[in-house]
N, C-alpha and C positions, 0 to 999 in steps of 0.2 A: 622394173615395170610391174611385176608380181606383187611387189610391198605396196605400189600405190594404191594397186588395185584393190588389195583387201583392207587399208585405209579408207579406200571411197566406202566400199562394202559396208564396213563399221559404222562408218559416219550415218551414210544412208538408215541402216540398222536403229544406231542410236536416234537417230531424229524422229523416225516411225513412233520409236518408244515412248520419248517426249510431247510428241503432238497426242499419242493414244494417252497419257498421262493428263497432259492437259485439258482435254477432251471431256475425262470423266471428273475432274475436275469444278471444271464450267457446269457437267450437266447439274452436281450434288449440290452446287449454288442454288443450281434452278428450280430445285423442289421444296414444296412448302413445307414448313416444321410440322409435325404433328402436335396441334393444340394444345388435343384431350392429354397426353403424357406431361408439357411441360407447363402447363397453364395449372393454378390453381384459386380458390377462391379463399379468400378473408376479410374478417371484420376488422375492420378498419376507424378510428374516430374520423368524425368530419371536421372538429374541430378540438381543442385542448378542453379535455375533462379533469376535474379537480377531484384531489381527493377525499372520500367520502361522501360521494353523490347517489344518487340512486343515478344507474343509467335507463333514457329511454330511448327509444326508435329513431328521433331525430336524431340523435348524437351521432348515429353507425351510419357504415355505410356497406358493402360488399366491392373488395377491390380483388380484379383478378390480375395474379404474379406470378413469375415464375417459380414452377415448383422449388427449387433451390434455395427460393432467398421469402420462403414462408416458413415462421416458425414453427416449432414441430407441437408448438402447445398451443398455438393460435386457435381459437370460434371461428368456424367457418360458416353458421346459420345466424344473423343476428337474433332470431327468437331465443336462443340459447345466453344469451349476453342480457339482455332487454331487462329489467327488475334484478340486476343485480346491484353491488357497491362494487366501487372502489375503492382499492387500498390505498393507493398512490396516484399521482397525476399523472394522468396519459395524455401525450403529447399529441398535434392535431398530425393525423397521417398515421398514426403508430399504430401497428396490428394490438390487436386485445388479446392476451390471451391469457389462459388460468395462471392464477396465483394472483396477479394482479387485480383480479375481481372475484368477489365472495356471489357467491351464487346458490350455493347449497347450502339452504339452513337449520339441516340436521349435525353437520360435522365443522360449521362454522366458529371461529372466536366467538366468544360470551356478547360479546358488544356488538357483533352485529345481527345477533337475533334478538337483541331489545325492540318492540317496536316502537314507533316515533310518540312523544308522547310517554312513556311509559319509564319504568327505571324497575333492577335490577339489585337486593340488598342478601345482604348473608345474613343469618344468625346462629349462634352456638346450640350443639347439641351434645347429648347424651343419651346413653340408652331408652330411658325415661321417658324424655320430651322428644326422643325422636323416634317415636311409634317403634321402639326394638329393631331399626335399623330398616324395616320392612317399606319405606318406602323409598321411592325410583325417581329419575327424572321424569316429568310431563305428569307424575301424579298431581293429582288436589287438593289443598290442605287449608282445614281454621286454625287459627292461632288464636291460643288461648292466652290471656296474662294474669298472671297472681302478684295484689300487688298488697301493702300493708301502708295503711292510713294511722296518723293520729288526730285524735278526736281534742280538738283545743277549747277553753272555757274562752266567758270574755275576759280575760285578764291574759289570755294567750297560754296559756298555762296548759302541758296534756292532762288530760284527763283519764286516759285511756284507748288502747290500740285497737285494731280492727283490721278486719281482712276481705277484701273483697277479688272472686276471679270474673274475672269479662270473657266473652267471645267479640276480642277487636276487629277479626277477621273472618271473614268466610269462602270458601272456592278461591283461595290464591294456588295459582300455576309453579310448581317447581322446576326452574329452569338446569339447576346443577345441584350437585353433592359433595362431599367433599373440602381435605381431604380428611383418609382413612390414617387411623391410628399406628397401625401394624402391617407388613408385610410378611408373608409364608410361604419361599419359593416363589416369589414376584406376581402372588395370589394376593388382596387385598380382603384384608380381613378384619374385625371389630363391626365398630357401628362409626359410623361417618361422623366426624368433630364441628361439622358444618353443614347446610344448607342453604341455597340461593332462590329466591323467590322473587317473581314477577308483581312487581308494585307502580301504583300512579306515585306521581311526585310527593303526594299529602299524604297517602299510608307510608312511604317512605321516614319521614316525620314522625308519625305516632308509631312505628317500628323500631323507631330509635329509640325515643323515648323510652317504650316498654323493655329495649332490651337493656338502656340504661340504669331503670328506674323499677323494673318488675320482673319473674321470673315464670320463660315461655314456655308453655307445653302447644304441642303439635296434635292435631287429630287428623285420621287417615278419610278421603273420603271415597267413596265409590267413584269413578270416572263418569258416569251418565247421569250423577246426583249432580245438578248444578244447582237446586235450590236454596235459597240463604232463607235460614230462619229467626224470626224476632225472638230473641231472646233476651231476658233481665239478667244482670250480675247475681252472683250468686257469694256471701259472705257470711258472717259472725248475724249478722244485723236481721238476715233473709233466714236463717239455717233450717227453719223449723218446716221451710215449704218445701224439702225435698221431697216430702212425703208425697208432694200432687205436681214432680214434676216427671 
């Protein structure tokens, strides 16, 4: 009779437990999630962007997600996205987020700080024609070319050689340097074997040419000097006007 009794007891016991379990249970269903912690916000495309676009405003969108299944690199303001590129295609729905789009274009690839319209050429340097190494990126630079003519009769025949330097260029934009000759303890050291410079398509052209066909020197310009001056060639033929230049 004793045993049944602390049977019931137990039971009774256990059942309390169960219902007080369930209980709380039910009530943890019934309370709303906290937004602000697990909600978050992302840009998002509205539809599939290609790559190498400029992005604009239309394209985004702001979608809010759970904080968990946002990535950790994702734009979450689209003014931050907005005039950038992309690298690659973004698919419609897919969060944006860095590396995928060049946005910064101080520490961007070469090609994506070209602007539209515009192109981008190297040419050789040396101590010499590259102003003693003294210049940097974003400095200004004319380019000069020395180039050596033959003077033909009418039977085609030379007659005699000649030499004339041009100012081809004036206030082109150096966009890069580089590279450097030598390393010193992972310090870069000489004078730079190259430079890259900001050209429209048709100086492009007569850049080649000159670097084909003539030998460049570089001049250094002040950064606030933007003005280009009319200048004649200067050679064998001219020599005797340096006197009033």
């Amino acid at each position: 009779m004793k045993i049944k009794k602390r049977i019931l007891v137990l039971a009774v016991i256990l059942g309390l437990v169960t219902v007080s379990l369930l209980y709380f249970y039910i009530r943890d269903l019934d309370k709303k999630p906290d937004i602000d912690s697990q909600m978050k916000n992302a840009v998002v495309a509205i539809s599939t962007i290609p790559a190498h676009v400029k992005i604009t405003e239309e394209m985004l969108t702001i979608k809010s997600l759970p904080a968990e299944a946002v990535h950790p690199d994702a734009f979450s303001s689209v003014q931050d996205v907005v005039g950038g590129t992309t690298k690659s295609e973004i698919i419609s729905g897919e969060q944006i987020i860095q590396g995928r789009v060049i946005t910064d274009g101080v520490s961007s690839p070469l090609a994506y700080r070209i602007p539209e319209n515009m192109r981008a050429i190297s040419i050789p340097l040396n101590e010499i024609s590259g102003v003693a190494g003294y210049i940097e990126i974003g400095d200004r630079v004319d380019v000069l070319v020395h180039y050596e003519f033959e003077v033909l009769n009418a039977e085609g025949e030379t007659t005699q050689k000649t030499q004339e330097v041009f100012t081809q260029f004036q206030n082109l934009e150096v966009m890069e340097k580089g590279p450097f000759p030598a390393t010193v303890e992972d310090k870069q050291i000489g004078v730079t074997t190259s430079i890259t410079l900001l050209v429209t398509p048709a100086q492009a052209e007569v850049m080649a040419f000159a670097n084909i066909n003539g030998t460049i020197h570089l001049t250094l310009r002040n950064p606030v000097d933007t003005n280009k001056v009319d200048l004649q060639q200067f050679g064998i033929g001219s020599f005797n006007t340096w006197r009033d230049r």
